[in-house]
N, C-alpha and C positions, 0 to 999 in steps of 0.2 A: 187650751194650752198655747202658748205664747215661746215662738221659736226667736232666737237670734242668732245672726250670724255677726263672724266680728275678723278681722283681717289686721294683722301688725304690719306697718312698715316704719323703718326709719330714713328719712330721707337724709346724708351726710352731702352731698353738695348738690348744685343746679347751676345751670349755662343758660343766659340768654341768648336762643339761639339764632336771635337779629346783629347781636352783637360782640356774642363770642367769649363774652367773660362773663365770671363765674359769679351767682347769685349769692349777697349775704344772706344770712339766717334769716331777716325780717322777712325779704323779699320771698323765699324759700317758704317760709312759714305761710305768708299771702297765698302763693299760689298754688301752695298745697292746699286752703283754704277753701279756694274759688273752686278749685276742680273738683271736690269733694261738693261743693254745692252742685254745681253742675253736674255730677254722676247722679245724685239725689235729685234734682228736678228734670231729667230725664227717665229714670226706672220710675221717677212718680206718674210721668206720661205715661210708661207702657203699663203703667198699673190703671191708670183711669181708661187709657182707650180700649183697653182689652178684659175689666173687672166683668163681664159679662157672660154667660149660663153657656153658649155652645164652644169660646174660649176656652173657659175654666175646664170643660170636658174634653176640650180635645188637647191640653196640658196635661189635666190630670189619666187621659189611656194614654201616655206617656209613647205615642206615636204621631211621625211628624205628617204631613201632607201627604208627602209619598208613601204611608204606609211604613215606612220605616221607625223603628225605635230611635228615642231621643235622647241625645248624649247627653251625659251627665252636669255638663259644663253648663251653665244658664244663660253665656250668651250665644252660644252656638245652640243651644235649644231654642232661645228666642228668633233666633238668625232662620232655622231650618221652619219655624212654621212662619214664618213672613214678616213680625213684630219687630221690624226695625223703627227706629228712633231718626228723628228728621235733627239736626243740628245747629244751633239758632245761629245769626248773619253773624260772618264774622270768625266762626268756630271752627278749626279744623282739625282732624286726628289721624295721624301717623302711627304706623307702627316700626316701632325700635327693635331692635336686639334678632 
């Protein structure tokens, strides 16, 4: 059986935030682009570094290190057993809102 998961956004504008004005649609479209590449060759790292027999078990008893149960959220599950992602030169992530 073969799961997928699938997320809607619409992106209606973008700021470059070196220069303070506001991205056309091309630009917008690119860098919605790139980031979606890069979300995808990142979780493809933590799928190869971790595709592994005592991983996959201590994922699947769906408890983190501490013994504690695993939030439902996937990257706070990843977060809480250790599975963080290294960010290639150059690349940096903020959080907004």
């Amino acid at each position: 059986m073969q799961q997928v998961a699938a997320a809607c956004a619409r992106a209606l504008r973008g700021v470059d935030v070196v220069t303070g004005r506001q991205l056309c649609e091309a630009a917008l479209v690119e860098r919605a682009g790139w980031l979606t590449a890069l979300v995808g060759s990142l979780a493809a790292g933590v799928v190869q570094e971790h595709w592994t027999g005592p991983d996959l078990a201590q994922l699947a008893s769906g408890i983190d290190l501490a013994g504690v149960s695993l939030p439902s959220q996937g990257w706070m599950a990843l977060r809480r057993l250790g599975w963080a992602v290294t960010l290639p030169e150059g690349v940096y992530a903020r959080r907004t809102g």
